[in-house]
C-alpha positions, 0 to 999 in steps of 0.5 A: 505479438500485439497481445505479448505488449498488451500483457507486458504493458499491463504488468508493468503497471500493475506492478507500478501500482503496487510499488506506489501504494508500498513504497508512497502511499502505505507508510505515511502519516495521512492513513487515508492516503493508502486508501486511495488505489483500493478506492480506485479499484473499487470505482473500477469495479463498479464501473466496468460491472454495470457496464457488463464488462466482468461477466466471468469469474476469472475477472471477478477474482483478480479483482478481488485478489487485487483489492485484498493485495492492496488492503494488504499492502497498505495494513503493512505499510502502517505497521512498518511506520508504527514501528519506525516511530517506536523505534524512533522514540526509543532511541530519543528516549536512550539519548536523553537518558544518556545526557541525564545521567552524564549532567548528574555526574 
């Protein structure tokens, strides 16, 4: 029962990570923000390596699969914003030609 809790809990978490490094630390203007859960992972890693901890390939690659969900994320979270701006600007741009084009009338 107790390792039922322990993988409920460590699936919770991990999807909390991944919904902070979408949904806040992906799509802002400070790029290095979404760096900042894979440089956590990457220290982890590390850590627990030296420490013998990650001796099998398993963990090795969730580790990596991790790492390159997080990468992912954060390359999708600053495409989206780009594109948030580009659309932005391009809806600036109709309304100031909307009201040039009513002040030569």
């Amino acid at each position: 029962m107790n390792s039922v809790i322990d993988h409920l809990l460590s699936a919770a978490v991990g999807l909390a990570v991944l919904l902070l490094q979408r949904f806040v630390l992906s799509n802002r203007p400070q790029v290095w923000l979404g760096a900042i859960l894979p440089a956590v992972l990457i220290a982890a890693l590390i850590f627990l390596g030296v420490q013998g901890r990650i001796n099998d390939a398993r963990s090795w690659i969730l580790f990596t699969l991790g790492l390159v969900g997080l990468l992912g994320i954060w390359g999708d979270g600053q495409a989206a914003r780009k594109k948030r701006l580009q659309r932005e600007n391009e809806r600036i741009d109709a309304i100031h030609a909307q009201g040039a084009a009513n002040h030569q009338l």
